[in-house]
C-alpha positions in Angstrom: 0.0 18.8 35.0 2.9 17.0 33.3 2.8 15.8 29.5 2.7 12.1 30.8 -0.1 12.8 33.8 -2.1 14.0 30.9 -1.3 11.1 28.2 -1.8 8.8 31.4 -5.3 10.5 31.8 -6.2 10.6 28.4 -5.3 6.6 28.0 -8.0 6.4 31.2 -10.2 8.5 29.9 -10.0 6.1 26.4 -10.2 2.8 28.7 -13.3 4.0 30.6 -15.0 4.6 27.0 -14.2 1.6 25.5 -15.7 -0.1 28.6 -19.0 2.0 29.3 -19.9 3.0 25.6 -21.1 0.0 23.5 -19.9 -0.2 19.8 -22.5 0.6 18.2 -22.9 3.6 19.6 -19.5 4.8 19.4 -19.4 4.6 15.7 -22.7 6.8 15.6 -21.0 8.8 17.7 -17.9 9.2 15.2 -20.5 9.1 12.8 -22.2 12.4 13.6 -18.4 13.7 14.0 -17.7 12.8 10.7 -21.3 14.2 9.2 -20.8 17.4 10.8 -16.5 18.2 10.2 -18.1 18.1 6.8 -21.6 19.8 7.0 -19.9 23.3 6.3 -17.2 22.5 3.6 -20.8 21.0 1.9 -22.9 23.9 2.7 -19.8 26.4 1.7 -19.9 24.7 -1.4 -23.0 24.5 -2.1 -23.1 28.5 -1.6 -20.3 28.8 -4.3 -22.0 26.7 -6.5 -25.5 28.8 -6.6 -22.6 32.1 -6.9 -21.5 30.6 -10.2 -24.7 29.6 -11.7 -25.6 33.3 -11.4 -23.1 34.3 -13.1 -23.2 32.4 -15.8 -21.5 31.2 -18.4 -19.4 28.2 -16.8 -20.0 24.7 -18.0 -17.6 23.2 -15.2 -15.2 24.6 -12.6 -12.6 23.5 -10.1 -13.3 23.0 -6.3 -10.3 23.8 -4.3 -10.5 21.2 -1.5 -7.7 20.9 1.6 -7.2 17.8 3.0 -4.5 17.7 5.1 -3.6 14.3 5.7 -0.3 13.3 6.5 -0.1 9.7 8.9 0.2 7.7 5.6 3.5 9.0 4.6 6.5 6.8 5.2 9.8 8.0 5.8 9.3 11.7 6.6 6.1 13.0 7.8 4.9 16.5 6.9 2.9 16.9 3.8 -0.4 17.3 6.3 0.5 21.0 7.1 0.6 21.6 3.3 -3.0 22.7 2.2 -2.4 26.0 3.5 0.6 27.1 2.6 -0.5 25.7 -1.3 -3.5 28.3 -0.9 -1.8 31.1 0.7 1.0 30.7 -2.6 -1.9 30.2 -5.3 -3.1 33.8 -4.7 0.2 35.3 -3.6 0.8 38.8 -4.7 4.5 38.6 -5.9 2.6 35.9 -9.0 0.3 36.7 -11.9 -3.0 36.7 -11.0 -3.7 34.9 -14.1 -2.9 31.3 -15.5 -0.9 30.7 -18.4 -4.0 29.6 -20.5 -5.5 34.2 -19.9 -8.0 32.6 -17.1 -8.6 35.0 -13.7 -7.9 33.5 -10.6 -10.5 35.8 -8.8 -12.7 34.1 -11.0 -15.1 31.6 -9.0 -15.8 30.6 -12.8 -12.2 29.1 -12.9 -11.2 28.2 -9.2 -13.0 28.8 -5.5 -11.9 27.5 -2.2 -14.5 24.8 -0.8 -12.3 24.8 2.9 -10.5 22.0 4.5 -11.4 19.2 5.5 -10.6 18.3 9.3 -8.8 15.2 8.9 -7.2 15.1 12.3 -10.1 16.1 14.2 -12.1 13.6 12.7 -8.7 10.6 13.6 -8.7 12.3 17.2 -12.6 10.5 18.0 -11.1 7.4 17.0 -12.1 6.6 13.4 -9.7 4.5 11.6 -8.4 4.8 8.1 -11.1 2.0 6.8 -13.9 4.8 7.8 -11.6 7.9 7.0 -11.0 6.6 3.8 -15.0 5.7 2.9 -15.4 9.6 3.5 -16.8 11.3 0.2 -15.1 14.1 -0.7 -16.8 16.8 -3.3 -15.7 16.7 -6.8 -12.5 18.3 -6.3 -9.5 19.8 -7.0 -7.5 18.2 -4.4 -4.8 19.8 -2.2 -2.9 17.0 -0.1 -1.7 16.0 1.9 -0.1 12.7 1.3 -0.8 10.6 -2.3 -3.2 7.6 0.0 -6.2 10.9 -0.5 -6.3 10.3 -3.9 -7.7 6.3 -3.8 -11.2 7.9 -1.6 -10.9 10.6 -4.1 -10.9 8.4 -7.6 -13.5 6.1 -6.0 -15.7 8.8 -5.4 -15.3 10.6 -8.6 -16.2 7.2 -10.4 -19.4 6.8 -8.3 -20.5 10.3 -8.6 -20.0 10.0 -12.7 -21.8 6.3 -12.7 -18.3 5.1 -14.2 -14.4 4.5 -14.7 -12.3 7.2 -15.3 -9.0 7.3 -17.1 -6.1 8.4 -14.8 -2.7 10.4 -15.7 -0.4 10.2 -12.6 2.4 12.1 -12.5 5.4 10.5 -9.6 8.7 9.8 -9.2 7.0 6.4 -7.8 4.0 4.2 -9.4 2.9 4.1 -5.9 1.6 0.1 -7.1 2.9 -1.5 -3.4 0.5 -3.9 -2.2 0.7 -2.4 1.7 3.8 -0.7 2.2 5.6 -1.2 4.9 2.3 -3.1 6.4 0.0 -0.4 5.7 -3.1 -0.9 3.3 -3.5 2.5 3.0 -0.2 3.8 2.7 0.9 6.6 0.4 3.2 4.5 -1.5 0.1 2.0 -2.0 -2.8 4.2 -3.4 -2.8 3.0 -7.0 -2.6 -0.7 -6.0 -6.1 0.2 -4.2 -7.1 1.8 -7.1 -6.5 -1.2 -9.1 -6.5 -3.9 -6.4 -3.1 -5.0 -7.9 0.3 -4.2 -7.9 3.9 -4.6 -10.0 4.5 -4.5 -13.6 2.7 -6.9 -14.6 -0.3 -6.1 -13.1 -0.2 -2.3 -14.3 -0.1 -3.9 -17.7 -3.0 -6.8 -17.2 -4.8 -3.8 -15.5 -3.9 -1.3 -19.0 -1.6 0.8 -17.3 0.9 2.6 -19.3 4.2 3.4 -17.8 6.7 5.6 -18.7 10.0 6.4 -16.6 12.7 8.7 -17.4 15.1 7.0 -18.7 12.5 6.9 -21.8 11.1 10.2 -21.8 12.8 11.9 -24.3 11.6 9.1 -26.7 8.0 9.4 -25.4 7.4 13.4 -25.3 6.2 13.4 -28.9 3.7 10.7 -27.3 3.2 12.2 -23.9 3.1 16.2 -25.3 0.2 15.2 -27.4 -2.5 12.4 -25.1 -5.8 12.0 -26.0 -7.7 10.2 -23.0 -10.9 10.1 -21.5 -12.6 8.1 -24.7 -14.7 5.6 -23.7 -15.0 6.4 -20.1 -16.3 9.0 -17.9 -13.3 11.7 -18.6 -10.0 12.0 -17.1 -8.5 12.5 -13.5 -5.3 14.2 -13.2 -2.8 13.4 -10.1 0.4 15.4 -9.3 2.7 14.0 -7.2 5.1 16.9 -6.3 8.3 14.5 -6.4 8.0 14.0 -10.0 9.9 17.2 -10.5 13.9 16.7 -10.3 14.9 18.0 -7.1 16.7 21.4 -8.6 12.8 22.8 -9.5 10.9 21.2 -6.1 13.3 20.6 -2.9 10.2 20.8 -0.2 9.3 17.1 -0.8 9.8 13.8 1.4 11.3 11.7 -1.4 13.6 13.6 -3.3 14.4 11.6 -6.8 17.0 13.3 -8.8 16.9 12.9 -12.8 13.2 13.9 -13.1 11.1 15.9 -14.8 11.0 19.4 -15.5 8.2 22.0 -14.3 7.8 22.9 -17.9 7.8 19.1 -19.0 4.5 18.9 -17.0 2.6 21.8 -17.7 3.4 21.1 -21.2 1.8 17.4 -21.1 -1.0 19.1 -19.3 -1.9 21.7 -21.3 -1.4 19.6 -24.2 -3.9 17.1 -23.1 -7.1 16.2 -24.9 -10.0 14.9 -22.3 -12.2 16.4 -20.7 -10.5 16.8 -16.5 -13.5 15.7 -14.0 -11.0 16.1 -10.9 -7.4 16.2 -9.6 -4.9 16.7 -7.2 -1.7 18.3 -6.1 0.2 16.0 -3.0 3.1 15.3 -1.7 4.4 18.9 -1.0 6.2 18.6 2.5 6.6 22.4 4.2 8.9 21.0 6.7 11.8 19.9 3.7 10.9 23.6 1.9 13.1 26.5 1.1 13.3 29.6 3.6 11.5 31.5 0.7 8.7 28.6 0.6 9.5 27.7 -3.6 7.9 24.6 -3.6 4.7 26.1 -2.4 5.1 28.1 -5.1 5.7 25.4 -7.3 2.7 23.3 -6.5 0.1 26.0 -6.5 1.2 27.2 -10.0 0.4 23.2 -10.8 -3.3 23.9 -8.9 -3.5 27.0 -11.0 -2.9 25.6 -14.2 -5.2 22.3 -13.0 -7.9 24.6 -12.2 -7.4 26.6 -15.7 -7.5 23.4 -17.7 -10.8 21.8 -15.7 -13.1 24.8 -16.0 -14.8 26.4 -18.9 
């Protein structure tokens, strides 16, 4: 059968749905679709979870969580095949198979891999990005995936904790669009449903601080050296690949030259004072990489050091 017999039977097969299977029951349909994509990232976690607690001796740790979404992204599409390659770098062999802070990566006291969750499996029985988005994820260490994950992500943190979080977002872009390009849930507009705002002057009515790089080297003494968390229910960490200049992370759909250093933001991380209650790493496009996969590299040494700096 040709490509367009079968797009031409699966539009038929879609009409005949839409007209014998009422609402309601479609969307318990997608429901139970939904309930079970995530029934074994849950119970995998849950497994992991009673692993640690016999082992003792961990306060909190990081849960590695894949979520490979990608239809956000404007532009260039590709950061939804990037969970994977992110794992398969964070316990490559040719790396230390420690963190920078002494902490074990085979460890489940520091990191362990709750799975992935099935984003386009879930998009393929017709649930929209309203419903995709009201998906809870697990407290998490986030591996993206495009930066719209991270507005579900912060919204579910905040209910789990009973509270606001402070947020330190690293980007080349705020990210503070309204809908981009028509799209409420767009990558470039995750912040702006954070806050339900958008522009300068909202970021500052909303207490956003920002800093950009023509400043930076006035504000390291300030950035090297943040206290946040106070007040609220602790911190949450996002790392938009792209915020690295282009010489240390090519594999990215908006390249911005003139930005930081992969040094300048492990050092403001490390640094940090605030107890880290979730994160993630996004933006990391496979498809833009080097033939020896460096920005993979790149953005699971930024998990690594995440998942060092969130468990003790």
């Amino acid at each position: 059968m040709s490509n367009i017999a079968r797009r031409g039977l699966h539009y038929i097969v879609q009409r005949k749905v839409a007209d014998v299977v009422s609402k309601s029951s479609l969307e318990n349909g997608q429901n139970r679709v939904i309930d079970a994509s995530l029934s074994l990232i849950r119970e995998k976690a849950k497994l992991k979870a009673k692993l640690v607690r016999n082992l003792g001796g961990a306060v909190a740790t990081s849960a590695l969580l894949g979520v490979p979404l990608g239809h956000n992204s404007s532009f260039i599409q590709g950061p939804a095949f990037a969970p994977p390659r992110i794992k398969e770098a964070i316990w490559c062999g040719s790396t230390n198979s420690t963190t920078e802070q002494g902490k074990v990566l085979d460890d489940p006291r520091v990191i362990t891999d709750a799975g992935d969750i099935p984003i386009q499996d879930i998009r393929d029985c017709g649930v929209d990005d309203k419903r995709l988005m009201d998906v809870p994820p697990l407290r998490p260490l986030i591996l993206g995936g495009d930066h719209s994950i991270t507005f579900p992500v912060v919204r579910a943190v905040s209910e789990k904790l009973g509270g606001q979080v402070d947020i330190l977002h690293f980007d080349a872009h705020p990210d503070l669009y309204d809908d981009f390009e028509g799209n409420y849930y767009s990558h470039a507009s995750s912040f702006a449903r954070i806050m339900e705002a958008h522009g300068r002057d909202q970021a500052k009515k909303f207490g956003v601080e920002l800093h950009e790089m023509q400043t930076f080297a006035k504000d390291r003494a300030y950035l090297e050296n943040l206290k946040l968390g106070e007040g609220v229910k602790g911190v949450y960490i996002s790392i938009d690949v792209d915020c690295l200049d282009p010489a240390f992370a090519q594999g990215v759909s908006h390249i911005e030259s003139g930005g930081l250093s992969f040094r300048d933001v492990i050092t403001i991380l490390q640094n940090l004072q605030g107890d880290i209650v979730g994160g993630d790493v996004v933006e990391y496009n496979p498809q833009r990489d080097t033939s020896d996969n460096m920005t993979a590299l790149v953005a699971a040494k930024f998990a690594r050091e995440l998942a060092a700096k969130m468990s003790k």
